[in-house]
Each structure stands twice: as structure tokens, then as C-alpha cells.
C-alpha positions in Angstrom: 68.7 -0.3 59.9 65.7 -1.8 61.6 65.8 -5.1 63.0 63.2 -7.2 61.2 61.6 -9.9 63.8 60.3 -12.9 63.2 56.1 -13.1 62.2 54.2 -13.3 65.5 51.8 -16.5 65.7 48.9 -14.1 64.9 50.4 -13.0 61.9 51.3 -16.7 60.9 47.4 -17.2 60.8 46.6 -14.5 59.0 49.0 -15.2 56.2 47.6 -19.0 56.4 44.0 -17.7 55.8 45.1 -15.9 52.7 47.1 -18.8 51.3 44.6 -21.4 52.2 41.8 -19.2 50.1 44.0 -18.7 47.3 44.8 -22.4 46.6 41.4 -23.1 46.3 40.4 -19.8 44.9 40.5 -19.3 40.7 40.2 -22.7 40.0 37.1 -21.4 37.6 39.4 -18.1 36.1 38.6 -15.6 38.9 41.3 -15.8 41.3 39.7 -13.6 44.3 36.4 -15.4 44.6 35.7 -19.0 45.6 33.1 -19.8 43.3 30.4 -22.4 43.6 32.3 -25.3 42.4 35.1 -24.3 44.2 33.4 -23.7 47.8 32.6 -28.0 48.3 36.2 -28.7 47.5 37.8 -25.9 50.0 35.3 -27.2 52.3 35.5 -30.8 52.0 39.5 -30.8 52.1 40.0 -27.8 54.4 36.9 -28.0 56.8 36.0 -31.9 56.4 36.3 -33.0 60.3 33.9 -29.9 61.1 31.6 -31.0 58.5 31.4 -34.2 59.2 31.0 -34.1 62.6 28.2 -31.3 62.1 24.8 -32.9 63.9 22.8 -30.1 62.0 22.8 -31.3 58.5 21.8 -27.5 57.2 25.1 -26.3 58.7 26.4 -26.0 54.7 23.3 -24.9 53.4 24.1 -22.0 55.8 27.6 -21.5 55.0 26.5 -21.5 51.4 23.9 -18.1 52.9 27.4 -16.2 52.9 27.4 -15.5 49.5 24.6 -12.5 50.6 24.9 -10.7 47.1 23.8 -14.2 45.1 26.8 -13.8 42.4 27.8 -17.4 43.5 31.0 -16.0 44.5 32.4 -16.2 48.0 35.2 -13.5 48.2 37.8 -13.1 51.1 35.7 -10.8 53.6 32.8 -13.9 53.1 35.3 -16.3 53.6 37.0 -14.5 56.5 33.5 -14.1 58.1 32.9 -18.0 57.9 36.2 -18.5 59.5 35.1 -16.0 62.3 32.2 -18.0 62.3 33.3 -21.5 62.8 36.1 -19.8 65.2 33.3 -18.5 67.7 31.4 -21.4 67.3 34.6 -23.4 68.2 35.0 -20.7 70.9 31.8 -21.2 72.3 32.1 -25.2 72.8 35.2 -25.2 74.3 33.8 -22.9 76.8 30.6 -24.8 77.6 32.9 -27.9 77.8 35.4 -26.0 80.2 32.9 -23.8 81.9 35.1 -23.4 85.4 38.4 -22.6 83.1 39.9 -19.4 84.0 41.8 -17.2 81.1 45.0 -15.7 82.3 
């Protein structure tokens, strides 16, 4: 029998992403879309240092542009794409604020 190891941290994430959109998803009935009542809570709970600290005050009006078929739904590719999102824009300060950092 196989030796079954322990999740690897990238897999820890991944499983976090999905629970994280399933708490806040089917609120409204529809359990794999975040509609748009339940978008402001996720975001305001889950996302509320990043959007409070935003200096662009459209940065949500933005977010909101995810939803590109206007069903007002965001399902979990859209919401894994404003994840990626936030992530590279994340990525992308902490390299303009490290610029001489080397990766190893």
C-alpha cells in the first residue's frame, strides 16, 4: 500500500481557496456562484485590509468587471482570477519595494 504524505503547502492553498468561496458562496440558493449580494460580504470579511487600504477607489468597481457574462454571478474560475489578480498585484509591490532581492 502506498504511503499517503502529508498535503504540500501549495495544496493547503488550493484547498483554502475552495473552502473560503464556498462559505460565502449559496448564501442566495446557488451554491457555486457568489452572487451580487454575496460578493461585498466575501470581500469585506475576506479582502477588507486590501480594500481598505486601496488608494484607487474604482479598485471594486473593477473587481465587480469579473463577472464578464453580466449574470451577476461570480463563479470559481472568476473568483480564482481575482485571486490571481490581487496575488500579482501583491507580487508586483513586494518587488518594487525589494527591487535588489534576489530569489533563490
Amino acid at each position: 500500500m502506498a504511503k499517503i504524505s502529508s498535503p504540500t503547502e501549495t495544496v493547503r492553498c488550493i484547498e483554502s481557496l475552495i473552502a473560503v468561496f464556498q462559505k460565502y458562496a449559496g448564501k442566495d440558493g446557488y451554491n457555486c456562484n457568489l452572487s451580487k449580494t454575496e460578493f461585498p460580504s466575501f470581500m469585506n470579511k475576506e479582502l477588507a485590509a486590501f480594500t481598505k487600504n486601496q488608494k484607487d477607489p474604482g479598485v471594486l468597481d473593477r473587481m465587480k468587471k469579473l463577472d464578464v457574462s453580466s449574470d451577476g454571478q461570480l463563479d470559481f474560475p472568476k473568483f480564482l482570477n481575482l485571486i490571481g489578480g490581487l496575488a500579482a498585484a501583491c507580487h508586483d509591490s513586494f518587488l518594487k519595494a525589494v527591487p535588489s532581492q534576489k530569489w533563490t
